[in-house]
C-alpha positions in Angstrom: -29.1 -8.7 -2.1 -30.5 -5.2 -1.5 -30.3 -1.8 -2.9 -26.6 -1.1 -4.1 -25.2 -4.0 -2.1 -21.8 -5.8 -3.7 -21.2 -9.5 -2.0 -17.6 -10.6 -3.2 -15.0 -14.0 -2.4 -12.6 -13.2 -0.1 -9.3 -13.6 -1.6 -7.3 -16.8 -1.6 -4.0 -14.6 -2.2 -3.8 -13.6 1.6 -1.1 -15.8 2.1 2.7 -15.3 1.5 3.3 -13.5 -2.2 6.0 -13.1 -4.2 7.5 -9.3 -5.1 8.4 -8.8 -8.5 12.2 -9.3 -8.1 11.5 -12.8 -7.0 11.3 -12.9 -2.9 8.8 -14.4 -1.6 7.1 -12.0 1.6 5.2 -14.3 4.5 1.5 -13.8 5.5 3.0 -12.4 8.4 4.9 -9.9 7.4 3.6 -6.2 8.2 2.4 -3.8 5.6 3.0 -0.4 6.0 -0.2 1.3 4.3 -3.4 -0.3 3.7 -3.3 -3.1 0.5 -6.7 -2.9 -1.2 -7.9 -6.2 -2.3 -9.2 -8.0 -5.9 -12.3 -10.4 -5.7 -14.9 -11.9 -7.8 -18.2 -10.4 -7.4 -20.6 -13.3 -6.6 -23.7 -11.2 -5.9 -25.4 -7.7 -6.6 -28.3 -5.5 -5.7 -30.8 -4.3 -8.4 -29.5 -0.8 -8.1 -26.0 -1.7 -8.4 -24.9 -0.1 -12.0 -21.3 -0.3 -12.6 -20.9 -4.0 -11.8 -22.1 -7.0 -12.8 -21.3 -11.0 -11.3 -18.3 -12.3 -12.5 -16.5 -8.8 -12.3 -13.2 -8.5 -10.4 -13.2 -5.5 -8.2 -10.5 -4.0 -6.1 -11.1 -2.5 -2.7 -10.1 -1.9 0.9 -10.9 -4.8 2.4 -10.7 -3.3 6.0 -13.8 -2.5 7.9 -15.8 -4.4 5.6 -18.1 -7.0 6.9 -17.5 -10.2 6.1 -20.6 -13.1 6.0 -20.7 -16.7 5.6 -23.2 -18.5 3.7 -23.1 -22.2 3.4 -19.8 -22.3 4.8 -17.8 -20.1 2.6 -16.6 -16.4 3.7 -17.5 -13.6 1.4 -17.6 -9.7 1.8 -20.5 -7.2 1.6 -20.3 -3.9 0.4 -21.7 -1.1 -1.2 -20.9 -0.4 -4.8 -19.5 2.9 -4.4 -16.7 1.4 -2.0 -15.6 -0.2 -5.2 -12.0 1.5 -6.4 -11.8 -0.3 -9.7 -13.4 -2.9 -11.8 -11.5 -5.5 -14.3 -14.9 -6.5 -16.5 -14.1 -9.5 -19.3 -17.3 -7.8 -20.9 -15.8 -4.8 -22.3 -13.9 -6.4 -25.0 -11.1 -5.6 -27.3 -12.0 -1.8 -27.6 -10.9 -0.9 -24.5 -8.4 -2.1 -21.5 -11.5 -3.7 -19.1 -10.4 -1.9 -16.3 -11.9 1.3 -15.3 -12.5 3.9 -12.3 
């Protein structure tokens, strides 16, 4: 990985979901704004500072590129196209997630 470079799984969870009163919405169904998307950081550059492998991060996956490396699909970014991080590391002082 180079400079500030982010390389993330591409989400399993793009399939049909459930909303929170129970309904269950197919893949195919249309969303009407952008959904921004969690994944597991798998990689990072040496001048990436805010996150760390392992870290869940949510971002847009549109217009990202995506790469495959020994068969599996992942997307690259740079860090500062992450939105928000869900870090285990943090502890019980604080929530874990942060902007």
């Amino acid at each position: 990985m180079l400079h500030d470079r982010v390389l993330v799984e591409v989400g399993q969870d793009d399939g049909e979901r459930r909303s929170t009163g129970g309904i269950v919405i197919p893949a195919t169904a249309a969303m009407g704004a952008r959904r921004l998307s969690w994944s597991r950081v798998v990689a990072i550059g040496p001048h990436a500072r805010s996150v760390q492998v392992g870290d869940r991060v949510l971002f847009d996956a549109e217009d990202k590129p995506e790469v495959e490396v020994a068969g599996e699909l992942y997307v690259l970014m740079r860090e500062r196209d992450v939105h928000a991080v869900a870090a285990e590391r943090v502890g019980d002082q604080a929530t874990g997630l942060y902007l």
